[in-house]
C-alpha positions in Angstrom: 24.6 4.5 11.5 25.4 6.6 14.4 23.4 9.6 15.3 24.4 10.5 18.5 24.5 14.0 18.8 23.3 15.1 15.3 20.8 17.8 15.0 17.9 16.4 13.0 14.4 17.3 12.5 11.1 15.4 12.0 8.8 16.9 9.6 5.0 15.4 10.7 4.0 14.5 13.5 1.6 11.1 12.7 2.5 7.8 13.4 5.8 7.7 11.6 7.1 10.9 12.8 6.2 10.3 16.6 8.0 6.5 15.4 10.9 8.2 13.9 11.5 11.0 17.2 11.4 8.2 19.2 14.1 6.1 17.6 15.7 9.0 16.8 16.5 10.0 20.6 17.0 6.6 21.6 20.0 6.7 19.9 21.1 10.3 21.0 20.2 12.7 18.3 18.7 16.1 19.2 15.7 16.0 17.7 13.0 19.0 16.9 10.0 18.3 15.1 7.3 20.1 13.3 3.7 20.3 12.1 1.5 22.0 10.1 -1.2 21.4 12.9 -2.1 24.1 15.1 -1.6 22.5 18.4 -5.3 22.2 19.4 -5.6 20.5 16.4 -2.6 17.6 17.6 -3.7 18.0 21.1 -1.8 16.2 24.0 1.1 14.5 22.0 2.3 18.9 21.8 2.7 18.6 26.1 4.6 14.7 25.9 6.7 15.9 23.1 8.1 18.7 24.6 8.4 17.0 27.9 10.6 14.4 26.0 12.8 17.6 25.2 11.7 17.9 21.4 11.9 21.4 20.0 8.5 21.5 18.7 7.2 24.1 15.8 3.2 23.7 15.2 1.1 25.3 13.0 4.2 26.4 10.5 7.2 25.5 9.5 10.9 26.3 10.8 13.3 27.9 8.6 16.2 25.7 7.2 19.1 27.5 7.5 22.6 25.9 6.4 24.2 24.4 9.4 20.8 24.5 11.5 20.1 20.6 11.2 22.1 18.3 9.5 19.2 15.5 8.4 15.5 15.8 7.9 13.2 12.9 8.2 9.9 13.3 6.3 6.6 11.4 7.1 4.8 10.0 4.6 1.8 12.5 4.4 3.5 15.2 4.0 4.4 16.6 0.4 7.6 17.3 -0.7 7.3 20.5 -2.3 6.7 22.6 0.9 9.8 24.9 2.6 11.3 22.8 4.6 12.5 20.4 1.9 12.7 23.0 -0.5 15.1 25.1 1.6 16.9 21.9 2.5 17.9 21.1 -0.5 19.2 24.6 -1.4 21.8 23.7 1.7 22.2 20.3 0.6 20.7 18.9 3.9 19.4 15.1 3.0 15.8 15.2 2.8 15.2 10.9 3.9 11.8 8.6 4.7 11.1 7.5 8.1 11.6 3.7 6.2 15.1 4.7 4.7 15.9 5.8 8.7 14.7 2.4 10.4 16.7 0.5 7.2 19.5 2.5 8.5 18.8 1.6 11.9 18.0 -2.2 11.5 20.6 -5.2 12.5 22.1 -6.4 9.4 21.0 -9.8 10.4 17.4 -8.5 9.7 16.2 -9.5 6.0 14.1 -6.7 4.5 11.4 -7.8 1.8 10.0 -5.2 0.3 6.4 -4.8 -2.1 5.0 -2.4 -3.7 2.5 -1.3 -6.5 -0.7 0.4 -7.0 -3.0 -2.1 -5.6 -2.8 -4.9 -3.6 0.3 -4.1 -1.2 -1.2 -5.0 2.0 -2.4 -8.4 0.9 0.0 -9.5 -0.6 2.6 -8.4 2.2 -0.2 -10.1 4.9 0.3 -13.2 2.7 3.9 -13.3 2.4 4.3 -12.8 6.2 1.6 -15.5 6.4 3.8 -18.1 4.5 7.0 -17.4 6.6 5.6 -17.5 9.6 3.9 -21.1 8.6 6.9 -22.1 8.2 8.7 -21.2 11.2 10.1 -18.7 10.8 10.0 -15.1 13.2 8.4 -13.1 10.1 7.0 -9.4 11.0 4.9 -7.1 8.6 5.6 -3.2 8.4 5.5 0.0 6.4 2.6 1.5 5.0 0.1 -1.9 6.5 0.1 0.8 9.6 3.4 -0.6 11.1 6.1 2.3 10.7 10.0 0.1 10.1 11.3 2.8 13.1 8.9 1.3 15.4 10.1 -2.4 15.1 14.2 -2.5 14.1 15.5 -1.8 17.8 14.1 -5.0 18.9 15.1 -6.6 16.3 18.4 -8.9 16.7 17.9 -10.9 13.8 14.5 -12.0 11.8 12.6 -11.0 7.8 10.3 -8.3 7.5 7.9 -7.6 5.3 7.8 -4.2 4.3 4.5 -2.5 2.6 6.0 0.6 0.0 4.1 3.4 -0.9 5.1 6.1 -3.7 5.2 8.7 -0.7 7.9 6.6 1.2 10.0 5.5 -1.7 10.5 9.1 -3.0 13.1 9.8 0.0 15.1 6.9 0.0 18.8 6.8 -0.2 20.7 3.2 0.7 17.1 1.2 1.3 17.6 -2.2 -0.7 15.5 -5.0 -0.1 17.1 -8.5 -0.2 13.9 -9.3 -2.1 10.8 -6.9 -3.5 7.9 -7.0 -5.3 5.9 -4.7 -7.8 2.6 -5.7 -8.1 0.6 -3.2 -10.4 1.0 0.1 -11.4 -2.2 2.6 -12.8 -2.8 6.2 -12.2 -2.8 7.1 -8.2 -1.5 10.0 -6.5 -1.7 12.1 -9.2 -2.3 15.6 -7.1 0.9 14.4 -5.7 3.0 12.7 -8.5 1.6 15.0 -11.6 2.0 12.0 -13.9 1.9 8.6 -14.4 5.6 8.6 -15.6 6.8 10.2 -12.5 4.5 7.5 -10.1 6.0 5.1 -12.1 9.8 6.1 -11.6 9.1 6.3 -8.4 8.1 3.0 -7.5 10.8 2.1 -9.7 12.9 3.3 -6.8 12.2 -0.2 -4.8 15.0 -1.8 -7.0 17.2 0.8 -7.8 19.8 -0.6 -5.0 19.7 -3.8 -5.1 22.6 -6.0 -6.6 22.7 -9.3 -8.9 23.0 -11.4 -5.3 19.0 -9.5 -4.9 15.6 -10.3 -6.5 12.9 -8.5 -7.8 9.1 -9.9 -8.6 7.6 -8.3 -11.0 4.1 -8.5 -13.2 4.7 -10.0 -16.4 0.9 -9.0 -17.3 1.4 -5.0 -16.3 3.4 -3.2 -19.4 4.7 -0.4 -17.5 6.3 -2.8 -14.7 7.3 -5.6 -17.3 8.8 -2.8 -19.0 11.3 -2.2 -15.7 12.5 -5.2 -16.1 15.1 -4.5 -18.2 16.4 -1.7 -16.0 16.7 -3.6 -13.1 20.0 -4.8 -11.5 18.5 -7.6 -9.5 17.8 -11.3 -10.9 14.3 -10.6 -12.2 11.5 -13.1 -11.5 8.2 -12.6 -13.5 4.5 -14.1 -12.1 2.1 -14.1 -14.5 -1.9 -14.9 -14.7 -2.2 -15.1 -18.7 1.3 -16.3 -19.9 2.8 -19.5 -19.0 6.8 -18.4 -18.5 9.9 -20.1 -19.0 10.8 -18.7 -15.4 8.6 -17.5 -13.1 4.9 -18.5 -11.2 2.1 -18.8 -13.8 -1.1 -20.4 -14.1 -1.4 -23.5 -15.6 -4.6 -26.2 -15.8 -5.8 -24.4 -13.3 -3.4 -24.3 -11.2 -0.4 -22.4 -9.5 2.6 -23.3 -11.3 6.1 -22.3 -10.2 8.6 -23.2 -12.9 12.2 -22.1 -10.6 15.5 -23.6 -11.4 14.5 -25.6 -15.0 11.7 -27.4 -12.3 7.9 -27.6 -12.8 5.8 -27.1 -9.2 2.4 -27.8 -8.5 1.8 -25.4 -5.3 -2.3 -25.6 -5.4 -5.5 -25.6 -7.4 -7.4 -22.3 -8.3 -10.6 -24.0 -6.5 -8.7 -24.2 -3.4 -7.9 -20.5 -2.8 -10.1 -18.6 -0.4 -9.0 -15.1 -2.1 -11.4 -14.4 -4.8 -10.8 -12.3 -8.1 -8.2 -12.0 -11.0 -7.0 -8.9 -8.6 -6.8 -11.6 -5.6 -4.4 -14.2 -7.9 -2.2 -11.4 -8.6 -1.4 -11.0 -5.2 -1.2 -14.6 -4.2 1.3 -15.2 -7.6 3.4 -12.1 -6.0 3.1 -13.5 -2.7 4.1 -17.4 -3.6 7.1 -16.5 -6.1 8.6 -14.0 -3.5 8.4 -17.0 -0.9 9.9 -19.7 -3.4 12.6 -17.2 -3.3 12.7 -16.9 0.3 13.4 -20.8 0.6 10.1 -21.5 1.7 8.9 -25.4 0.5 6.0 -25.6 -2.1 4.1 -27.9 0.5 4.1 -25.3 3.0 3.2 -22.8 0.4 0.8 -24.6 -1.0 -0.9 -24.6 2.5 -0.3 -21.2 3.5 -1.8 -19.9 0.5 -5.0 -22.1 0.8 -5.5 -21.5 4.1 -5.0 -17.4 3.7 -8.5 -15.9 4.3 -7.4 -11.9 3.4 -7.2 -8.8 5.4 -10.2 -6.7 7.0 -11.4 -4.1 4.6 -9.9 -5.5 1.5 -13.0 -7.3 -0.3 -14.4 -8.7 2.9 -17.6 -10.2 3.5 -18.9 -8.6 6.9 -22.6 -9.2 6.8 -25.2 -11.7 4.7 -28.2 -10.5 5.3 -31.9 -11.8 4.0 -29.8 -13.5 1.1 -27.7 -10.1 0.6 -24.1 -10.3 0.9 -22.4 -7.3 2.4 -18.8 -6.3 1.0 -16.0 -4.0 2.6 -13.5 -3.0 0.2 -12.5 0.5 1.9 -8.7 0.1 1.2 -9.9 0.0 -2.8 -9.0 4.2 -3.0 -8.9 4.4 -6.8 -10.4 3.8 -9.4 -8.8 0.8 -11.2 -9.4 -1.3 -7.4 -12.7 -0.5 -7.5 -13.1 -1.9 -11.0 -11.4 -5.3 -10.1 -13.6 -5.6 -7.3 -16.8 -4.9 -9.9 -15.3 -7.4 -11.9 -14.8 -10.1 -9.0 -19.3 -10.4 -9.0 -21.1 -12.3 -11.5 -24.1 -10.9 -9.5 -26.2 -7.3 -9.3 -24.4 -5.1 -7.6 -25.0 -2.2 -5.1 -21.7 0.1 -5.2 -21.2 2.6 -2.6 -18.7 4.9 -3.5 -16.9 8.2 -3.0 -14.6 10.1 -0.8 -11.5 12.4 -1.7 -10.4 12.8 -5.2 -7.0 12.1 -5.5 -6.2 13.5 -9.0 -8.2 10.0 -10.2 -10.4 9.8 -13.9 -13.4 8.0 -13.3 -14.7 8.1 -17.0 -13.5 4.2 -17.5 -14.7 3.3 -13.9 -18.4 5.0 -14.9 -18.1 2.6 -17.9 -18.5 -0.3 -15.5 -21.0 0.8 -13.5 -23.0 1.5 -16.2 -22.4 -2.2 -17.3 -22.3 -4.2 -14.0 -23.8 -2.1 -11.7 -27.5 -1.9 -10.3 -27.5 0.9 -8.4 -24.5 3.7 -7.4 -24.9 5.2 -3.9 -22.2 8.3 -3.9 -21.3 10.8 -1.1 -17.7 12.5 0.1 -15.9 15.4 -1.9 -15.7 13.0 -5.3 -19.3 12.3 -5.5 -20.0 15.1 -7.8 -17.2 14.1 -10.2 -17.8 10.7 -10.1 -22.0 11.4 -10.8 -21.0 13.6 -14.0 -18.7 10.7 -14.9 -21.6 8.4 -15.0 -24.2 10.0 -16.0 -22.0 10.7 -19.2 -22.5 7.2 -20.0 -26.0 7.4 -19.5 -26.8 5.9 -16.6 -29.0 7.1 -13.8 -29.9 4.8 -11.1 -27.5 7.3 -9.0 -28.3 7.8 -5.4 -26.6 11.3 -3.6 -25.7 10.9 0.2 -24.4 12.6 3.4 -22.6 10.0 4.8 -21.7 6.5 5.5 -24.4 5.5 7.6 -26.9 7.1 4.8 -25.4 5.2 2.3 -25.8 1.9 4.2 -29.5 2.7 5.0 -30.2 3.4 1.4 -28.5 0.3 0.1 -30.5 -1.7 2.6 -33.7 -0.8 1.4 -32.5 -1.1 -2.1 -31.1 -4.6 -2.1 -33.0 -7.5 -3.1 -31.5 -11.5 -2.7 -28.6 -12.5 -4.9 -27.5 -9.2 -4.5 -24.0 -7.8 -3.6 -23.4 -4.6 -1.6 -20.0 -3.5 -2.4 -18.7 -0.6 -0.7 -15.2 -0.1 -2.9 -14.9 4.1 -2.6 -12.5 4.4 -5.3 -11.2 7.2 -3.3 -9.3 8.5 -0.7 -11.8 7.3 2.6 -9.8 9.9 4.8 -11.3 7.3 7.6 -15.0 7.9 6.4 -15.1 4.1 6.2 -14.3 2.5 9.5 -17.9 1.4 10.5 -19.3 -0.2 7.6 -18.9 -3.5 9.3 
């Protein structure tokens, strides 16, 4: 697509948007920019932008008049109900995503592989990347893993990427189709954002919407609402599946992993030999090994990819074990129903740190389980009075109130005893509270 010499402005000025300027003049647009930051607040990236000959607005918002720009790019973070958009589309000036720009801007000899879902994404996208790579192949990870697409495609010639989706990216797409996605999970997230689960849902949804019957889609046989899109979806559908042995699809069997592809029954590895723990973890690695059967990848070099894969920092890693404690950092798990798998994934007493920033999330069932499975709660951030009243609805009291991280971790130091877990699994937006539990 050429943009040479169209006026187009980049609304958000994180990662993406400094990705999607950049891009953006490379190829000869005139770009202007904008932030709700004051520019104290964005500090020295205001002076290099406007050296770079960006028309920058900080601390509000231009008006959109009709003929003013002819394409807005919107970062992920921001919301879509603010006046830029809004005014937009009163002009009918395409609102798009940074992602939908780098798919625009991407070689066509670059395969895009797409996942989504509630929870789960970055492993599973880590893993697939994994298996290409293992076997050969020049295999690069993007998206919402902290990778924007803008900042990759130009050097791109030819290659399969492995693209991370979240709800805030997928709302603004307009030709993105992936040769082959994935849809993981989907429970109530984003809610402040998305109002409802049915909206979320369609949205996601979105991953699929372009693809043709040459495409594929991986979906969760096990999660109703994403079974359910099946039947809406103009790709060759491939189910995975933990509880159901399918006539087509990756399932466990004996267990085992089990691809049954093309009327053929595949042994790809036993459940012993995984080093990803938890029903949560075997989602991801049955996404993860039916999208690279699909790919053309060969169950041997699955099958050792996938034993061999150790996870991703910050997603149910073991950092410390200390005096017979082990010491778990599962920052990434930002709602509820991640922090319950990770409760799930102990068979031992557990110390759960949690909290942060409420993102429109019901704790009532998550309070359920910690009143089951956990020893003690250690709370603090924004949510912690929430998620206390939550708890202590179910009658349980062991509940420790703190400032901070490094609070938290003191506390659950003194607390824990040998055999027992600390988990720290926020259920909550971390809003980078988390960095330094390691």
């Amino acid at each position: 697509m050429d943009f040479k010499g169209r006026r187009i402005l980049v609304v958000g000025v994180a990662r993406s948007g400094l990705q999607a300027i950049a891009i953006l003049q490379k190829h000869g647009a005139i770009v202007s920019a904008c932030d709700i930051k004051t520019e104290e607040q964005l500090g020295e990236i205001v002076g290099e932008l406007r050296q770079a000959g960006v028309d920058l607005f900080t601390g509000t918002y231009p008006d959109i008049l009709a003929g003013k720009y002819e394409l807005i790019v919107a970062s992920p973070g921001v919301p879509l109900n603010i006046d830029p958009f809004i005014q937009a589309m009163q002009h009918n000036i395409p609102v798009i995503s940074e992602v939908e720009l780098g798919y625009k801007l991407k070689s066509p000899r670059v395969e895009i592989y797409a996942i989504t879902g509630t929870n789960g994404k970055t492993t599973t996208v880590s893993l697939v990347q994994h298996i290409l790579s293992s076997d050969g192949r020049q295999a690069i990870y993007a998206g919402n893993i902290g990778v924007p697409l803008t900042s990759i495609v130009d050097s791109l010639e030819s290659g399969e990427i492995v693209l991370e989706m979240s709800s805030f990216q997928l709302e603004t797409i307009e030709d993105f189709r992936p040769h082959i996605c994935g849809i993981l999970n989907i429970t109530p997230d984003h809610l402040n954002r998305h109002k409802t689960v049915k909206n979320y849902a369609a949205i996601k949804e979105k991953i699929f919407l372009n693809q043709q019957s040459t495409d594929y889609a991986v979906l969760n046989y096990d999660d109703p609402l994403v079974l359910e899109m099946g039947s809406r979806c103009p790709a060759q559908v491939v189910f995975f599946s933990i509880s159901t042995q399918l006539n087509n699809g990756v399932f466990i069997k004996d267990n085992s992993i089990v691809a049954y592809l093309h009327d053929e029954e595949i042994p790809i590895c036993k459940l012993s030999d995984l080093k990803l723990k938890g029903n949560h973890n075997l989602e991801n690695v049955l996404c993860a090994v039916t999208m690279a059967f699909l790919c053309g990848v060969a169950p041997e070099v699955i099958s050792q990819a996938v034993s061999g894969f150790r996870g991703v920092r910050h997603r149910m890693e073991e950092v410390a074990y200390l005096n017979g404690v082990l010491y778990i950092n599962d920052s990434k798990a930002t709602n509820p129903e991640s922090a319950i798998k990770a409760i799930e994934s102990f068979e031992q007493p557990i110390i759960l740190i949690a909290g942060g920033r409420n993102k429109g999330s019901d704790f009532s069932l998550l309070a359920q389980y910690i009143h089951d499975r956990v020893k003690a709660l250690i709370v603090l951030g924004e949510a912690r009075t929430e998620i206390t009243a939550a708890v202590m609805k179910t009658g349980y009291g062991n509940i420790y109130d703190v400032e901070d991280l490094t609070a938290a971790t003191e506390v659950a130091f003194k607390l824990a005893e040998e055999g027992d877990i600390v988990l720290l699994s926020p259920a909550c937006a971390s809003w980078d509270q988390f960095d330094n539990f390691e």
